[in-house]
Structures are given as structure tokens and as C-alpha cells.
C-alpha positions as CSV (number, residue, x, y, z in Angstrom):
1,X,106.1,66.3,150.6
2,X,105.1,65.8,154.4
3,X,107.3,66.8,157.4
4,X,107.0,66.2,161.0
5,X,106.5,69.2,162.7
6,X,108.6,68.5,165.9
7,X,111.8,67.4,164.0
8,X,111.2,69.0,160.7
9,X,112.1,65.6,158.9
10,X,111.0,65.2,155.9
11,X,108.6,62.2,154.1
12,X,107.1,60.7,150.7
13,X,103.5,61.8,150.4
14,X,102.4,58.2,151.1
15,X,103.8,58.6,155.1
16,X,101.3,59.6,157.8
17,X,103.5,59.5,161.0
18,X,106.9,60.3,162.0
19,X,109.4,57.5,162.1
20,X,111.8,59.1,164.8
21,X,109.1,60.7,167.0
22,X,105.9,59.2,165.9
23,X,104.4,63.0,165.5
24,X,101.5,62.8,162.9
25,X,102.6,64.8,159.4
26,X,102.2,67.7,157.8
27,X,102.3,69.1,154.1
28,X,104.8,71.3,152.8
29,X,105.0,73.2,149.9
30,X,107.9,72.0,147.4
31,X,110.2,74.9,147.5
32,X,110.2,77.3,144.4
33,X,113.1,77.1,142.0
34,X,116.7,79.1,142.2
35,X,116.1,82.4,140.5
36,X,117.4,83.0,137.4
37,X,120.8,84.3,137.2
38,X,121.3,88.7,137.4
39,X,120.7,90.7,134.7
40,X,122.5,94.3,133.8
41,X,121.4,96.4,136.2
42,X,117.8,98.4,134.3
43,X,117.3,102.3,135.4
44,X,115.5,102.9,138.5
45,X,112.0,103.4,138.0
46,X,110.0,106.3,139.8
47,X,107.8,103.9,142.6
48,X,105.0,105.5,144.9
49,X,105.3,105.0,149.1
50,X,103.3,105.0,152.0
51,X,104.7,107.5,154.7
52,X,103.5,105.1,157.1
53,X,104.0,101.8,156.6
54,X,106.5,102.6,153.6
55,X,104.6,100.0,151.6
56,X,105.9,101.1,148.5
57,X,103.2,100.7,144.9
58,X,103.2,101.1,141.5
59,X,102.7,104.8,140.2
60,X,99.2,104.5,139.5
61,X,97.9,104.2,142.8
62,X,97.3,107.4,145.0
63,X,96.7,105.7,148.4
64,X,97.9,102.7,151.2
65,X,95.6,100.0,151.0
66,X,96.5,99.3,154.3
67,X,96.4,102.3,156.3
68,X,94.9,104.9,153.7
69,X,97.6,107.4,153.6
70,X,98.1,109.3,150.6
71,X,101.2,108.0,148.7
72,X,104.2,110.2,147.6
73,X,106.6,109.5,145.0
74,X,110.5,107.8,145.2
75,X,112.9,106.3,143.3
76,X,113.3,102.4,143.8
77,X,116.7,101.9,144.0
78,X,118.1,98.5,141.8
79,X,120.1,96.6,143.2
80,X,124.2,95.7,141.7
81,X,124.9,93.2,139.8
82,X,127.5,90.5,141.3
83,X,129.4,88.2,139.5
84,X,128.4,84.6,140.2
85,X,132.0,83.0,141.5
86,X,132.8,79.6,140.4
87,X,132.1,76.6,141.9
88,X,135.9,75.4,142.8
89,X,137.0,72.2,142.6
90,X,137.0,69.9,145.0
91,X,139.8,68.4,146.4
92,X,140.1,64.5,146.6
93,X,138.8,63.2,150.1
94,X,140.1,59.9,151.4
95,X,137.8,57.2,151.5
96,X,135.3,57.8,154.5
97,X,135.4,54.5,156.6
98,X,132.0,52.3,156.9
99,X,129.3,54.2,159.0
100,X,127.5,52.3,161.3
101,X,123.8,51.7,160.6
102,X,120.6,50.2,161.9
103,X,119.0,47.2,160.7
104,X,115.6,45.3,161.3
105,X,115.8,42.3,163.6
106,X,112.8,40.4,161.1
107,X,113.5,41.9,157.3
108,X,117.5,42.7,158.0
109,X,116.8,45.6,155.9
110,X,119.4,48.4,156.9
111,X,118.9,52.3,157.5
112,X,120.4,55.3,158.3
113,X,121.3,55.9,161.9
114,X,118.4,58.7,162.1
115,X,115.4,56.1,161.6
116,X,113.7,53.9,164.2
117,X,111.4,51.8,162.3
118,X,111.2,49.4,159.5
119,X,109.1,50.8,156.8
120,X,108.8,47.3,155.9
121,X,107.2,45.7,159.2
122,X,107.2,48.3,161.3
123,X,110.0,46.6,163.6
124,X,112.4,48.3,166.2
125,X,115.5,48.9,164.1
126,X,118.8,47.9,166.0
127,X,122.3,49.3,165.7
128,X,124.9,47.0,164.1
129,X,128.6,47.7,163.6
130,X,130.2,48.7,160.3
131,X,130.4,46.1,157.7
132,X,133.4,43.5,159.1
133,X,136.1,43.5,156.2
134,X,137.0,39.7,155.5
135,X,139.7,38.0,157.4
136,X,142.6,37.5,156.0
137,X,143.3,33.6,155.4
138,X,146.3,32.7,157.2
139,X,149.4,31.3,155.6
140,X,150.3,28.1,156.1
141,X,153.5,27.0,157.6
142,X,155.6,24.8,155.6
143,X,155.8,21.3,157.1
144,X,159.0,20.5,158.6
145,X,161.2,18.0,156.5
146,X,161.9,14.7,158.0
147,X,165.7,13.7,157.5
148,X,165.3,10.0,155.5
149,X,166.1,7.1,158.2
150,X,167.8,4.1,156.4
151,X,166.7,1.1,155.8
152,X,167.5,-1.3,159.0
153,X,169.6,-4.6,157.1
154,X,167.2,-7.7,157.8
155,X,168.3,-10.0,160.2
156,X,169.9,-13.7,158.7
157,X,167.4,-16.2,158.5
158,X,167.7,-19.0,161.0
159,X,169.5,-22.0,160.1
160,X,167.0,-24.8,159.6
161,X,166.1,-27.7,162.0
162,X,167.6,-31.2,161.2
163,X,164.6,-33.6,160.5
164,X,164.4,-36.7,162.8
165,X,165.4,-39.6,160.3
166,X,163.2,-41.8,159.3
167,X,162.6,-45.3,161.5
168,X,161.7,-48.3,158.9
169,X,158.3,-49.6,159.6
170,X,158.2,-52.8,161.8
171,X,157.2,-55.9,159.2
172,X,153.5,-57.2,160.1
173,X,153.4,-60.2,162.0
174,X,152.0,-63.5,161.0
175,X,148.5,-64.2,160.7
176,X,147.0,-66.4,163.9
177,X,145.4,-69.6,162.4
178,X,141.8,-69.8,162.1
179,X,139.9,-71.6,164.5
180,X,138.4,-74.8,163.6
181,X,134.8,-74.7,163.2
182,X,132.2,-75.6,166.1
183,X,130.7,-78.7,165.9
184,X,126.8,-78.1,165.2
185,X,123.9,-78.4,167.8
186,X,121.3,-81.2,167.3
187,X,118.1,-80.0,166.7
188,X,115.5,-80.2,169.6
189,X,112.6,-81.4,168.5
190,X,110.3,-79.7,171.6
191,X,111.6,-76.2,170.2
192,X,110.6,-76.9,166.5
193,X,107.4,-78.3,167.4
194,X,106.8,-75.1,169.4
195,X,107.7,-72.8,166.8
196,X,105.7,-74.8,164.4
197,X,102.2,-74.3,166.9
198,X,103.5,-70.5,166.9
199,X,103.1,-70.0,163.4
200,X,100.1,-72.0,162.7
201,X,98.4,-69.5,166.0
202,X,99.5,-66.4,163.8
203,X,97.9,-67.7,160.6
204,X,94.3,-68.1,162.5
205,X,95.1,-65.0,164.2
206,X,95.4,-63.5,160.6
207,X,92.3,-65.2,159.4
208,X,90.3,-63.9,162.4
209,X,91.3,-61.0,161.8
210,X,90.8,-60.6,158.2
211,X,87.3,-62.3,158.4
212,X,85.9,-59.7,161.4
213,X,87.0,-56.7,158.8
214,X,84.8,-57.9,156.1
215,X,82.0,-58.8,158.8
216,X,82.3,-55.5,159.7
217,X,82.4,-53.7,156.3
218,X,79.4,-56.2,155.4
219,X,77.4,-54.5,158.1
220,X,78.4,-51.1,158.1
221,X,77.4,-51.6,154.5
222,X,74.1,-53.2,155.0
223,X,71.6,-49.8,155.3
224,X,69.5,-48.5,153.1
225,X,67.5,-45.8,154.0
226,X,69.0,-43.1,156.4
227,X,66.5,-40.8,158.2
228,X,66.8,-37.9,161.4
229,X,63.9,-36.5,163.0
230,X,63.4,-33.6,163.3
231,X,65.7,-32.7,160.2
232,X,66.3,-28.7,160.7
233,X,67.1,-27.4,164.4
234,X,66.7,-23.5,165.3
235,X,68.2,-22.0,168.1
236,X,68.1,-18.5,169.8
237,X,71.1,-16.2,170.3
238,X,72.2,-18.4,173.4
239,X,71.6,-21.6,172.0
240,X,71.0,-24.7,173.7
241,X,70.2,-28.7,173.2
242,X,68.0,-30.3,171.3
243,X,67.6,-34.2,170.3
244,X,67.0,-36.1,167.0
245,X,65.7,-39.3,166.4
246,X,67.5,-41.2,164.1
247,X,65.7,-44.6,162.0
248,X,67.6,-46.5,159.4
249,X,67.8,-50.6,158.2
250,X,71.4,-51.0,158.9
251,X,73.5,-52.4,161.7
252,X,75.2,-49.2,162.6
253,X,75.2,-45.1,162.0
254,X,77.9,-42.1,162.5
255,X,78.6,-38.5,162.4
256,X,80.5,-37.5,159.6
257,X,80.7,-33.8,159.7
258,X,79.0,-30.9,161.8
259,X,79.6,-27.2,162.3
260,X,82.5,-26.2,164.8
261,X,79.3,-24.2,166.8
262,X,77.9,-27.2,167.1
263,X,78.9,-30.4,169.8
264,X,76.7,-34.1,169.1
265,X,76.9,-36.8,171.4
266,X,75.2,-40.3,170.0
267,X,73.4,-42.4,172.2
268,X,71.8,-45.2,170.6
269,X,69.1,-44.2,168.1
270,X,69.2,-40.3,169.9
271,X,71.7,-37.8,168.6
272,X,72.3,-34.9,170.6
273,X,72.8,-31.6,169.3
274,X,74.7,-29.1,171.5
275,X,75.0,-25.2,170.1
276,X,77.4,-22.5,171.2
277,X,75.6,-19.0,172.3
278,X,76.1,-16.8,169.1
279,X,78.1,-13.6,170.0
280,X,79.3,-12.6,166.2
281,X,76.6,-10.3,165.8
282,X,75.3,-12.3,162.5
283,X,73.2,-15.2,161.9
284,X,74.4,-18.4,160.9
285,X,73.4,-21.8,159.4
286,X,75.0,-25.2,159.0
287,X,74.4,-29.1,158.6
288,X,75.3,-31.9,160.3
289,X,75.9,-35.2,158.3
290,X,74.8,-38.7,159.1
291,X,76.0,-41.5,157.6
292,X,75.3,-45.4,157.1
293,X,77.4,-47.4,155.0
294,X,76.8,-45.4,151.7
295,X,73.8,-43.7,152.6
296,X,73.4,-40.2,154.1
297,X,71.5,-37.5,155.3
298,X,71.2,-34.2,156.7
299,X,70.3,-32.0,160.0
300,X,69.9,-28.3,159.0
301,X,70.9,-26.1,162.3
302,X,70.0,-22.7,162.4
303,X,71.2,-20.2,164.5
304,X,69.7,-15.8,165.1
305,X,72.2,-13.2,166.1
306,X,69.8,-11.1,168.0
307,X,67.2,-11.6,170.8
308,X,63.5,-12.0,170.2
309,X,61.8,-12.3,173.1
310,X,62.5,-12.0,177.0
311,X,59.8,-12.7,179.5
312,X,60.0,-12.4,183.4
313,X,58.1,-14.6,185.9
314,X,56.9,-12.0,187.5
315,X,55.3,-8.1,186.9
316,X,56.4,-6.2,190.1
317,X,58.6,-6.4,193.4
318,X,57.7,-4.9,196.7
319,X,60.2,-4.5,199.4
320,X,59.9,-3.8,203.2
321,X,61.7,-1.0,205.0
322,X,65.0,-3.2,205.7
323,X,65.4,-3.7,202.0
324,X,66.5,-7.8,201.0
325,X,67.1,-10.1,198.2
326,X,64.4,-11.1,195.8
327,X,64.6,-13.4,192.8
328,X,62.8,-14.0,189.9
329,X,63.1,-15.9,186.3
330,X,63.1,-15.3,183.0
331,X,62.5,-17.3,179.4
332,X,64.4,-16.2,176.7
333,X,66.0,-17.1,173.7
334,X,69.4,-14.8,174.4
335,X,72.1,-15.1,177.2
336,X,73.7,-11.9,178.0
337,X,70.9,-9.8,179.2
338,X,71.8,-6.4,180.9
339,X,69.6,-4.3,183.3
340,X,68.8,-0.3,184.2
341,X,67.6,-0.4,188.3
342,X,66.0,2.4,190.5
343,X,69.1,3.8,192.2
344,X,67.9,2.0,195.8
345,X,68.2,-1.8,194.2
346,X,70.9,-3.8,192.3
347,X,70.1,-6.3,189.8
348,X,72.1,-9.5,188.5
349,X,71.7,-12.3,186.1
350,X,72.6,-15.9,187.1
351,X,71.5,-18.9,184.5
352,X,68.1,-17.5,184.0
353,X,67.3,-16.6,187.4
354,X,67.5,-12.6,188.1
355,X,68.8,-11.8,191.8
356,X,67.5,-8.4,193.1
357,X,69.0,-6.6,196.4
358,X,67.3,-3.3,197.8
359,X,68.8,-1.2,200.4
360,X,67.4,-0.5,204.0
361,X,64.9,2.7,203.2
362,X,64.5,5.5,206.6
363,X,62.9,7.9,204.4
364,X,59.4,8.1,202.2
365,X,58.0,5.3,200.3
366,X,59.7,4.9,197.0
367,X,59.6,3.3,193.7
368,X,61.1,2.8,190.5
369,X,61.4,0.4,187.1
370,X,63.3,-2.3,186.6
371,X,64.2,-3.0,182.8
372,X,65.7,-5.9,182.0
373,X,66.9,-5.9,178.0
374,X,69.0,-7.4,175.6
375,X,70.3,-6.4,171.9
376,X,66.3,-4.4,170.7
377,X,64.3,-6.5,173.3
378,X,63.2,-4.5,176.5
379,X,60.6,-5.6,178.9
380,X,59.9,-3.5,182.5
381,X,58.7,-4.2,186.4
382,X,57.8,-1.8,189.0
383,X,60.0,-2.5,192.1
384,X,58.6,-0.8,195.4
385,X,59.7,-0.4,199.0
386,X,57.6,0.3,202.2
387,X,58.4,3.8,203.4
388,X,56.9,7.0,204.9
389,X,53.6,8.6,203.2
390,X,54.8,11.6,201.9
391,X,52.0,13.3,202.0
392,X,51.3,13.0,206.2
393,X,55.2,12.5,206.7
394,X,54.7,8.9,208.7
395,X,52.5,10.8,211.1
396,X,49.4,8.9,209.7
397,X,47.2,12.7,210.4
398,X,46.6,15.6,208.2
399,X,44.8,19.0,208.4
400,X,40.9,18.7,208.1
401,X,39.5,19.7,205.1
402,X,36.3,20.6,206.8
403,X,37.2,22.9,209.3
404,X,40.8,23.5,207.9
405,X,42.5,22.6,211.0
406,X,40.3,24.8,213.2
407,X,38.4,22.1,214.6
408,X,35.1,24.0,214.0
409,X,33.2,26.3,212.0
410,X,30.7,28.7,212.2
411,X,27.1,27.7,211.7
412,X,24.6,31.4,211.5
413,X,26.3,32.7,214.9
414,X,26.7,30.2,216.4
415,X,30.2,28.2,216.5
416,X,29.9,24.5,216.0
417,X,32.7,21.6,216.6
418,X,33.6,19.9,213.2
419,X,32.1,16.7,212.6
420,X,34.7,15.2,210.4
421,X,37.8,15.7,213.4
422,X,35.9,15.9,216.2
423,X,36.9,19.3,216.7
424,X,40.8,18.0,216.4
425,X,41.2,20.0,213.6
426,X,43.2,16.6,212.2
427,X,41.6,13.9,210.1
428,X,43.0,10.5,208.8
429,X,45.2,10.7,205.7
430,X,43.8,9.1,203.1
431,X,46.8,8.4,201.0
432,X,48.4,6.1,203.8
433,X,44.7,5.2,205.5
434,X,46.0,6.6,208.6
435,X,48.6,4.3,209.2
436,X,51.9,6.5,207.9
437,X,53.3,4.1,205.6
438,X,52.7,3.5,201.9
439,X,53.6,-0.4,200.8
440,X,53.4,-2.4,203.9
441,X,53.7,-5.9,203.3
């Protein structure tokens, strides 16, 4: 066993702390068992005692191991033998009403009122009331009885309404006579001769009509051979316009069909082919079809997803100090084409003409690259503007490098101007040429 050895409480062998106090543990020894129950008293055997310390030893020992004295000889008295009483009986106890106890707010396990932890979870036990006894249901009230009403009599039916008699029906009346018949109209010979030059018109209309169909089938009918030149067409990612020439033996030609990418316009023996810029990210290829009576033939149109090429007109731009607009074009085969600009100009793409704007510039020279690029396709210019040399600072004068600035040196003993500044002790810079500007136009 363990025990806590501020409150003396006791623990299992498995506890390390105290769960009132929190004091660290400490083992006890088990306590020994009940001695056995009294024997008849034995004779008093002769014992040997210190005169000392009255430590008292068996009779073959002579001296105190304590003190050294010399023993001398007593008699031990025995002590008398008492009945053991008997346990008496105990009396019946009325039942002890419900204690309260202490329970863990996360496990609900409950404890005596003496502990202050779970052993559980180690939560702060709190003090509920005895257990509630059950309440007792309550009775229910009979439900009043309601007296029987009687029947109300129902009233008498009304008497019913007399019925309007019947009138007899009036007899029909007579029928009117007919009327005698109108005399006919003589026929005018002007209107039926009129009638008669209607319908012969309509019959030569018919004819006309009938006859310019089968001219126009028998023509429409009359090619051949059926031919487009040049018979595939390939386009970039933009697109754009290109022309066929069409040759055949007939009397007429047609489009029958084409891609819904693709527009064509005829104009005599030219057909014009229009195609949409491609923004779906994937190639695609179609035909357009010709036709001549029963003959016809095919354009093959091509069309690439992705850029190839993109070439500028020009290699560089230089501005001046105040900055400006610049323009410049480019060929390619795409249509969207995006740019990355030096963070003193601003580029924009209209048709296929760049337009590039720098800002004013009050400080050093400065430069930068221009990339123009579209889908993998990148090409670059260097874009400049007129500023300050950075290395004189505008001034246009540095420190001579002959003299370093002193505007002589020492030749033997003697002290000589420099050559190179004229004894300035400032020379030309040779990164601006002396004029303190780097790009001037």
C-alpha cells in the first residue's frame, strides 16, 4: 500500500500522488495480523535485567548490550488471561438516506465525497445531490360527465311551389312564297373575248416558263471538267484571305459546302476564301466543295493552332528625354500577340502595327527590352531613352586619371602641371564624350 503523508490516506500500489492534496506517496508496511487468541496463563520464567535501562534478556546473557551493565536476575511476570467477550448483536438500523457524492463533469463516474479527482481522466469532480427518487405520476381526474341534450325535432319541410302551367306553343306560320326566278343576263361578248385573251396569256406564260427551266437545267448541266487553283489553302493561327481560280467547260459554277471557319464570296471565275483566326487551341482542316452540273471538286483549307513566326520591322527604339510615341510593324502568322516592356514604356498592338509610349526621363540614361510574343514564339528589341551619363552625372567632367584630380605630379623634385587636364585636375568623360548625356538623338 502507499499513503500520503499529509492526510494519511491510503492508495493501491499503482498511485503516485495524492488525490485530495496532491502530496507525492509513500509506502507502508501492510499491518501484521490479530494475534492469536490467549492461552492459560504458563509459570513465570526467571528473566535477567539491566539496572539501568531495565532492558530485561534471556538468562544466558551476563551484560546490557546497550549500556554494559552487569545484569541481575527477576521474575517476568505473565500477564492474566481475559475472556474474549462476544461480539453482540447488532441492532437493526433504519435505512440511511442517499449520501451526496461527487461526480466527473466528462466520465460521470461518481466518488466518495473525500476525492477530488477522476482517476479516470483526471477531471475536477463536482458535488451532485442525492439520487432524486422518481416522481410520482399524477392521477388523473375523471372527466366530468355531460348530461345527454335531446334531439332538437326537425323543422316541417316547406310546402312546394305551384309550377307555372304550361302555355301551348303558338302554331308556325305559313310559308312566304318563293320568289320567281330572275330573268338571266345576256352574255357580253367584250368580257368573254377578254377572258378568252387571259387565258391564252397564262398558257404562254406557262410555256415560257417551263421552257427557261429546262434551258437552265440544260446549262447548269452542260460542264465537264471542274478545276480550282490552287486546290489546298493553309492559314496561320489568325487566318486571313486567299483567292482561287476556278476553270471549267460549263455555263455556270457554285459553292455547295464549306467549313463554318470559313466565309467565300464568288466573283466571276475568282472564289474568295475568308478564314476565322483559330483560338481553340488545336489545328483544324476542312474542304470546300465546288460544283457544276454533276461535276465537282475540292479546296483543302488548312488551318495551325499555334504561332510560328513573328517578325518586327525594326531592331531597336531610342527615345529623347521628353519620352513620345513610336510605332513599328510586324509580320506574322498569329493575331493576339502580347508584350513584357521596360517599366519607363508601354506597348500596344493595333492590326499589325505595335504603338510604343515612353515617359518624360529627368534622371540617368536608361534602357531596357521590349519582347513581343505569342503562344512559344518570342522575338526582342532594345528600347533606349536619352538621359544623364551615370558615370559624370550630366556634368560631362571626371577626375583625371593622370594626376588623379591634383592637377599635377611630381617629376624628380620638381612639381609639374598635368598635361592631360591642364593642371584642372578634371578631364573629359569618356563614356558621354564630354557632353553629359548618353543617347542623344
Amino acid at each position: 500500500m502507499k499513503e500520503c503523508p499529509k492526510c494519511h490516506k491510503q492508495y493501491e500500489d499503482n498511485k503516485n500522488f495524492c488525490l485530495v492534496d496532491g502530496q507525492k506517496l509513500v509506502e507502508v508496511v501492510a499491518p501484521q495480523p490479530a494475534a492469536p487468541a490467549p492461552q492459560p496463563a504458563a509459570p513465570a520464567k526467571p528473566m535477567k535485567e539491566c539496572p539501568k535501562c531495565h532492558k530485561r534478556y534471556e538468562m544466558d546473557r551476563n551484560f546490557c548490550l546497550a549500556d554494559g551493565q552487569k545484569l541481575v536476575e527477576v521474575v517476568a511476570p505473565q500477564p492474566a488471561a481475559h475472556p474474549k467477550p462476544a461480539a453482540p448483536v447488532p441492532a437493526p438500523q433504519p435505512a440511511a438516506p442517499a449520501k451526496p457524492m461527487k461526480e466527473c463533469p466528462k466520465c460521470h463516474k461518481r466518488y466518495e465525497m473525500d476525492r477530488n479527482f477522476c482517476l479516470a481522466d483526471g477531471q475536477k469532480l463536482v458535488e451532485v445531490g442525492a439520487a432524486t427518487q422518481p416522481a410520482p405520476k399524477p392521477i388523473k381526474e375523471p372527466k366530468p360527465v355531460v348530461p345527454p341534450v335531446a334531439p332538437q325535432p326537425k323543422p316541417a319541410a316547406p310546402a312546394p311551389t305551384p309550377q307555372p302551367v304550361a302555355q301551348p306553343k303558338p302554331a308556325a306560320p305559313a310559308p312566304a312564297p318563293k320568289p320567281a326566278p330572275k330573268p338571266k343576263k345576256p352574255v357580253d361578248p367584250k368580257k368573254k373575248a377578254r377572258r378568252k385573251r387571259w387565258i391564252i396569256t397564262l398558257v404562254v406564260l406557262l410555256l415560257l416558263a417551263g421552257g427557261a427551266v429546262a434551258a437552265y437545267f440544260f446549262i447548269y448541266n452542260a460542264a465537264s471538267y471542274l478545276n480550282a487553283t490552287p486546290g489546298m489553302v493553309q492559314t496561320g493561327k489568325s487566318g486571313g484571305t486567299v483567292k482561287a481560280t476556278v476553270s471549267y467547260d460549263g455555263y455556270m459554277w457554285s459553292v455547295a459546302d464549306a467549313p463554318e471557319w470559313v466565309e467565300t464570296d464568288k466573283d466571276g471565275n475568282e472564289l474568295q476564301i475568308s478564314v476565322a483566326p483559330n483560338n481553340s487551341g488545336t489545328s483544324r482542316v476542312g474542304a470546300i466543295m465546288l460544283k457544276s452540273g454533276n461535276v465537282t471538286t475540292r479546296v483543302e483549307v488548312s488551318q495551325s493552332a499555334y504561332v510560328t513566326f513573328i517578325t518586327p520591322s525594326v531592331s531597336s527604339l531610342t527615345f529623347s528625354r521628353n519620352g513620345g510615341t513610336q510605332t513599328f510593324a510586324i509580320k506574322t502568322d498569329g493575331g493576339g500577340a502580347s508584350f513584357e516592356c521596360p517599366d519607363f514604356v508601354t506597348a500596344e498592338l493595333r492590326n499589325d502595327t505595335v504603338v510604343v509610349k515612353a515617359s518624360a526621363n529627368n534622371g540617368n540614361y536608361r534602357n531596357g527590352t521590349l519582347v513581343v510574343k505569342e503562344d512559344n514564339i518570342r522575338t526582342t528589341l532594345m528600347v533606349e531613352q536619352t538621359g544623364a551619363c551615370p558615370i559624370c552625372q550630366g556634368s560631362g567632367k571626371v577626375q583625371c586619371t593622370n594626376c588623379n584630380g591634383t592637377g599635377r605630379f611630381t617629376y624628380g623634385r620638381t612639381k609639374v602641371t598635368c598635361v592631360g587636364c591642364s593642371g584642372t585636375g578634371q578631364a573629359a568623360c569618356d563614356e558621354c564624350n564630354g557632353t553629359g548625356e548618353i543617347g542623344a538623338n
